[in-house]
Every structure is written in C-alpha cells, then in structure tokens.
C-alpha positions in Angstrom: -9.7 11.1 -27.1 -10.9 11.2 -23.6 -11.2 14.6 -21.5 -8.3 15.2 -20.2 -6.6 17.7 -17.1 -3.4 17.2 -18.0 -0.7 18.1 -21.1 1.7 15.5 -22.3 5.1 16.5 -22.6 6.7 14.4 -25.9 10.2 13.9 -27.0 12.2 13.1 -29.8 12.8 9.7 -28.8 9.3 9.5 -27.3 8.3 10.2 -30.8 10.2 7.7 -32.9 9.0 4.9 -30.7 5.3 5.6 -30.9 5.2 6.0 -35.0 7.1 4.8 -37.9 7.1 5.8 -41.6 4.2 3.5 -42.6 1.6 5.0 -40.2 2.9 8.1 -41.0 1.9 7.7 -44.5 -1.4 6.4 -44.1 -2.3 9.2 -41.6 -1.0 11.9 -44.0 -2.7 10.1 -47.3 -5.7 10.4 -45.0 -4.9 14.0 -44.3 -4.2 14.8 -48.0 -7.7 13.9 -48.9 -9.5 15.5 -46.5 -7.8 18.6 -47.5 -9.0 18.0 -50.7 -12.5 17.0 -49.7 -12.5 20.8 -47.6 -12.8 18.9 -44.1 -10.1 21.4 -43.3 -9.5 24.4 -41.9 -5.7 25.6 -42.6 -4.9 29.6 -42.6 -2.5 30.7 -44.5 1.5 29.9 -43.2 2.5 32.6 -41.3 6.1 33.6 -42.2 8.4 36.1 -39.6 11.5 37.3 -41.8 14.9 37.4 -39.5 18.1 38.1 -40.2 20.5 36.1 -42.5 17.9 34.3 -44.7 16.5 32.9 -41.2 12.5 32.9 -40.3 9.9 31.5 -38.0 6.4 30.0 -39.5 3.4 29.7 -37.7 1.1 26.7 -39.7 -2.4 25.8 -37.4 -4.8 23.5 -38.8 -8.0 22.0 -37.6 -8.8 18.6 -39.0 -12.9 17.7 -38.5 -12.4 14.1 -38.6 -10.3 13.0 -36.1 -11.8 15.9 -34.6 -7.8 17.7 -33.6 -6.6 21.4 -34.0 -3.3 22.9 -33.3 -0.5 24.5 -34.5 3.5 24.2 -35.5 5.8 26.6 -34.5 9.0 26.1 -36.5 12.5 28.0 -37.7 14.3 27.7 -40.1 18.1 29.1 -39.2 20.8 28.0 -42.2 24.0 29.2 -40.5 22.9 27.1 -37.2 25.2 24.2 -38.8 28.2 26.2 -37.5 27.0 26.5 -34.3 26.4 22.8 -33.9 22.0 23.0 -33.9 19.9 21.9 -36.3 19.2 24.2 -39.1 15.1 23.2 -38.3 13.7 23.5 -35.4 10.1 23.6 -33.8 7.3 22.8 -31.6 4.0 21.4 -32.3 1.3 21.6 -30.0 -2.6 19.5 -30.3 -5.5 20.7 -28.6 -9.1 19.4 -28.0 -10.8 21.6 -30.4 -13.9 21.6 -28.2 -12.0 23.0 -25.1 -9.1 24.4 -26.0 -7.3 22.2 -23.5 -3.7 21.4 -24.7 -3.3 17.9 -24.9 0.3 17.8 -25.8 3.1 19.5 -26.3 5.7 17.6 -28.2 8.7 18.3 -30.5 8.7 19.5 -34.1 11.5 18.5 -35.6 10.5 14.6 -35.4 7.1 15.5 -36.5 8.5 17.4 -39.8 10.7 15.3 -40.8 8.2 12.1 -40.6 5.5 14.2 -42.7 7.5 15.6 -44.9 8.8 12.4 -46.3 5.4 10.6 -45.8 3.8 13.4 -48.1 6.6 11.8 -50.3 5.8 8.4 -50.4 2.1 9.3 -51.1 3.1 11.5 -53.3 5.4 9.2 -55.4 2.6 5.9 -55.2 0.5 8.2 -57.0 2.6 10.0 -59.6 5.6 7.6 -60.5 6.3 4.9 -61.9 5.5 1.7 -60.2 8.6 -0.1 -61.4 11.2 2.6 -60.5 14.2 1.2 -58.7 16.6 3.7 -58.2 17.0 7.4 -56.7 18.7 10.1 -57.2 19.1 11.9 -53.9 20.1 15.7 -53.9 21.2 16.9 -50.5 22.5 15.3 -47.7 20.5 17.1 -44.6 18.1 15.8 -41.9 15.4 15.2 -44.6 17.3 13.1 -46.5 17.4 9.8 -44.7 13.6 9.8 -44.2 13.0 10.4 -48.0 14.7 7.9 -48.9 13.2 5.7 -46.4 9.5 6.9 -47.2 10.4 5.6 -51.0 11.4 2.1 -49.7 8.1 1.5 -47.7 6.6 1.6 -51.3 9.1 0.8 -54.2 11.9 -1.7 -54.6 14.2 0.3 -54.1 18.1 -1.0 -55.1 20.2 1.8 -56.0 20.4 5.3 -54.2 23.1 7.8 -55.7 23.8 11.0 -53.3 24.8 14.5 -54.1 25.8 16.8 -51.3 27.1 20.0 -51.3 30.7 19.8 -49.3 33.2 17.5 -50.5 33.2 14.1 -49.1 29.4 15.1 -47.2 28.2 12.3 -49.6 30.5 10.0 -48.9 30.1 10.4 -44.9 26.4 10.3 -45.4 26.4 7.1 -47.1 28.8 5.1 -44.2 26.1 6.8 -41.9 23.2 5.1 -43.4 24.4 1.9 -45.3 23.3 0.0 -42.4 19.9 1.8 -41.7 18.3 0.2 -45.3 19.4 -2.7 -47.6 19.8 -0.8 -50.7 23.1 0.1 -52.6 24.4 3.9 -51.5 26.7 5.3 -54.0 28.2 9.2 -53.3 28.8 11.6 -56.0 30.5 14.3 -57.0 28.2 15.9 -59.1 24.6 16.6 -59.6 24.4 15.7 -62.9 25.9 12.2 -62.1 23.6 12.0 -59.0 20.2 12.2 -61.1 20.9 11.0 -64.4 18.8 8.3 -65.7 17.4 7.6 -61.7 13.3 6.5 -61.9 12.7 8.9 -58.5 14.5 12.3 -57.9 14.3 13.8 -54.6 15.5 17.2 -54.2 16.0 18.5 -50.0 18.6 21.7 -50.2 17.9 24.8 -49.1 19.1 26.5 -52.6 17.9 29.4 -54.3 19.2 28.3 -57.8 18.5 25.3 -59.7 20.7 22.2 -58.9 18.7 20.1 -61.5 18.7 20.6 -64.9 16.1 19.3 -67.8 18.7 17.8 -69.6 19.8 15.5 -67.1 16.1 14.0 -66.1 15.0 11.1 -68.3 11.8 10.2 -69.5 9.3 8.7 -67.0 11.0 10.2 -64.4 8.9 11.7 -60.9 10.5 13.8 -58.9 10.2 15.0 -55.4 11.1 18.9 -54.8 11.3 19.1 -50.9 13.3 21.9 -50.0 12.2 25.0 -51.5 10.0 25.9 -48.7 10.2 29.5 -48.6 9.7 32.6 -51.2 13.4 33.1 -53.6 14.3 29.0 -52.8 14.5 27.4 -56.1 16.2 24.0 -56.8 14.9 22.7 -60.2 15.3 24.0 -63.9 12.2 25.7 -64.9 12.6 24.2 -68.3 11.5 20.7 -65.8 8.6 22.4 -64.7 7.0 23.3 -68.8 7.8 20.1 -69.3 6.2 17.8 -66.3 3.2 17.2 -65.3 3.1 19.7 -61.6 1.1 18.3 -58.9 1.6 20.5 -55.5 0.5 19.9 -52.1 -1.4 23.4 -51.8 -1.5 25.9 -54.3 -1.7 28.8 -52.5 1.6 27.8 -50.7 3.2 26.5 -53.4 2.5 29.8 -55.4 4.4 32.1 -52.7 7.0 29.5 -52.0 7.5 26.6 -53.3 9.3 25.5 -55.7 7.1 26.9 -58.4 7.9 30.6 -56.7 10.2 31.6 -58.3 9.7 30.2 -62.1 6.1 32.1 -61.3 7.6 35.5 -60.6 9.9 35.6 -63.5 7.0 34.4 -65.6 8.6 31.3 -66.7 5.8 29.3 -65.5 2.1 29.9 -65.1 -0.4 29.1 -62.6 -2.7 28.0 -64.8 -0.2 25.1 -65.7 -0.5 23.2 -62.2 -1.8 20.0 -63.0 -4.2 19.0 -59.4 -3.5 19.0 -55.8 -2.2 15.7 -55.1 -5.5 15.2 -52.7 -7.7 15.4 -55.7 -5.2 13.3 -57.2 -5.8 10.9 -54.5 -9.8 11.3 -54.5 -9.6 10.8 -58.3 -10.7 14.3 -59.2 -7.5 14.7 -61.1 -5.3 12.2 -63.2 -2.0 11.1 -62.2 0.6 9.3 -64.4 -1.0 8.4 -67.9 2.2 7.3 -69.5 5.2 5.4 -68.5 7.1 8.3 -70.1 5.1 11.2 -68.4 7.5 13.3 -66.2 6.6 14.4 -62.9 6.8 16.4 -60.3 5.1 16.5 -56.8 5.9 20.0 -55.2 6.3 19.8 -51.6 5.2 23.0 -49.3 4.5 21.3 -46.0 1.2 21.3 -44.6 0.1 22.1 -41.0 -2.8 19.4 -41.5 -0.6 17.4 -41.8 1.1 18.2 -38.6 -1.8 18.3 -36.6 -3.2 15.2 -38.4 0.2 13.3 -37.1 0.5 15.3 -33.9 -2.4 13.7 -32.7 -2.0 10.1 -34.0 1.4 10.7 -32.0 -1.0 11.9 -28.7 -3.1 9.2 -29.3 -0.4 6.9 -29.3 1.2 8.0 -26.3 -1.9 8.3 -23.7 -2.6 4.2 -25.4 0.8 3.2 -24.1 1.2 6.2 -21.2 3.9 7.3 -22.9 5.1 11.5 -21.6 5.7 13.2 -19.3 2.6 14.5 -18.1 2.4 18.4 -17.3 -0.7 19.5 -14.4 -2.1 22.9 -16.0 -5.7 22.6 -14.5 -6.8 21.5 -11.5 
C-alpha cells in the first residue's frame, strides 16, 4: 500500500460494497494459516468487565505478509436490544506497520460479522462433510444470516431450520431472509427439532448453558459453536465435546472463553483432548474428517488476525476504487 498522509474514514455500507463473503473467506483461510505458520503477532484479547454481563475487548494483530497491523476495539452490551442498538459494537483501525500512520479507520461491526462467518466456512470445508445439505441454525442475531450465508458459498445447501429464543423470533427471521438465499427456511419451536438429524450445526447465542444436547446430534455431524465468546458462555452439551473431534481457532482463547471454558473449568473436558488448530488443519499438520461418521466441532473465538487481515483487504479495496472519506491528520 502506498505512503499515505491521510486516514480513510469507512462505513458500514462502504464496507459491504467493497467485500463479499467469498473474499472474505479466502483472506481469512489465508490468515488462518499464517497463524499457524507463526507469521503472526496476536497478544492476548484484552477483556474490560462492565456492568450487566457487558465488556469491551481490545484484539491487535500484526500480520507479516501483507505487511498490516492494527487493532479492534469492540463491546459486547446484551441488554442494548431494549434500547434499540446493536448488542455488538466496534471499531477497527489498520495502520502501516512501518510508520504507525493510520490508514483507516472503519467500522467493526461489518468487519466481525464478515470474519466470523468466513472463519466458518473455512472452518466447515475442512471438518464436515462434503455432502451435507442442511443446517440447523441456533439463534436468530446479527451473526446468523452471515453463517448461513458463509455455508452456502461452499455446500449445497437446501434446507435451513431456525431456533430462536422469543416466540415467533424464528418465524420473523425467516420472512426477513427467504429472499436473501434460495434455500428452504423453516422456524422452530424447539431446539431439539432445530438440530436434529441437520449435516451442519451452527450455534450464535449468547447463552451460558447448553442449548444443544448429544442426544440430539447425529452421526457425521460438524458443528459450528460461534457465540460463546467470553469466559461462563456455554452453548453445547459437554457430553458433544468427549465425543467430537475439537478443532479451535486458538487455544489459548478458546481455553479462557470459548466454548470449551466452561466444560474445562468443571473438568468435564481436558485440554489435552483438543484435536489441532484449524490452521494446522489447513497446513496439514493436523487431520481433519477421517470418517463420514466422525463428529465435529470447530470452536469459534474470533481472532484479531483476522480482523486486521480483512481490515486491510477492505483499505486496500477502498483507496483501488477511492472509496472513504478521507480524514487530513498530517500535513
């Protein structure tokens, strides 16, 4: 990226036009194994505690090749439905890691939810099955759409069942999208009926007790556990967990809080059973699927790589097609 004297200024709209899912996920399977291959540099997430089971995380990366550093400042705030905001918010800004200079400023929310479900789609071409057809879809938030979407760009998908947790929330969010992707939306009113015999499970609630239990998941089945993000969130049955073949994102992170955090603290699951990063998964350090009847399950942190990784394809993008508004902070 040329040197630059002045700071783009990107929207959410901005955003949406200058990427879509696909090169999402081949920036982020890029990013994966890079992280794998230690051309990384990713501290630990940062976590402030607020009120009401509410937080800020700081996550900055620096990513050698394309040479890009910077950081995502993000909340998470549950009761904000009430108030009419999203529950997610955040900020991501890319600098030129050999000046410092910011080279854009741009919002999170777009960012998170495009690499979130991107890490997905990676995630479930690696690990499940390459026939699966249908998904069960637990939760109904701002994640959910782009999961499901993330799925399509590599699986035939026909059938989506949807579990939310307010009555008629499935229903609504099936009207909403039934135009947005030709595949069949069914609402349900249970969870059990929502996952049972479905080839992908995707999990994106912000619960801190399991939704999914082991008796409903079938053989063969991968899922995707998105929303526990955070230490006490918790959305499948450890009993899945003994039984599935784990694959996380980052260990560290998904020790203190992802989905594994919990089942680990209450010793119901041990470290020592993670199966690979899904980067060495990718690099073919680790094994994936061996069986058509394996289970799976790709636990999903979120990794500031991979917002920085995106962040700057997005910059890229943007100073290509002058897209922003730029923002003088040097002269």
């Amino acid at each position: 990226m040329p040197l630059r004297r002045k700071t783009l200024i990107l929207t959410q709209p901005e955003i949406e036009r200058l990427v879509d899912m696909r090169t999402a996920i081949r920036v982020i399977e890029a990013a994966f194994k890079a992280h794998a291959r230690g051309e990384v540099v990713m501290p630990p997430k940062i976590y402030l505690p607020l009120p009401d089971q509410s937080d800020f995380r700081a996550m900055p990366a620096y990513l050698v090749h394309p040479p890009s550093c910077g950081i995502k400042w993000v909340n998470v705030h549950p009761r904000n439905r009430r108030k009419g905001l999203p529950t997610v918010m955040g900020t991501v800004i890319i600098n030129d890691p050999k000046t410092g200079f910011p080279l854009a400023v741009m919002d999170g929310l777009s960012i998170t939810r495009l690499r979130t479900a991107a890490a997905s789609g990676v995630a479930a071409k690696a690990l499940a099955r390459r026939d699966s057809k249908s998904v069960g879809l637990v939760g109904c938030g701002a994640q959910a759409f782009p999961q499901v979407l993330a799925l399509a760009t590599r699986f035939r998908v026909r059938q989506v069942r949807v579990w939310g947790y307010r009555a008629g929330e499935a229903r609504r969010f099936c009207q909403q999208v039934r135009t947005r992707l030709d595949v069949s939306w069914v609402p349900t009113t249970s969870v059990r009926e929502c996952v049972g015999g479905a080839d992908l499970i995707v999990t994106v609630t912000p619960s801190r007790q399991p939704l999914v239990m082991r008796e409903w998941v079938a053989p063969g089945t991968h899922i995707n556990a998105i929303g526990a993000d955070a230490p006490g969130k918790q959305e499948l049955d450890p009993a899945i967990l003994r039984d599935a073949k784990v694959v996380v994102d980052d260990t560290p992170q998904a020790i203190h809080g992802g989905e594994l955090n919990v089942p680990i603290s209450r010793g119901l699951f041990q470290p020592t059973a993670i199966h690979a990063t899904l980067g060495d998964v990718l690099l073919g350090n680790a094994p994936g699927r061996s069986r058509a009847d394996d289970l799976t399950v790709f636990d999903s942190t979120g990794l500031a790589v991979h917002d920085v990784a995106l962040g700057y394809e997005i910059a890229r993008q943007a100073l290509r097609r002058r897209v922003g508004r730029p923002i003088r902070f040097f002269h």
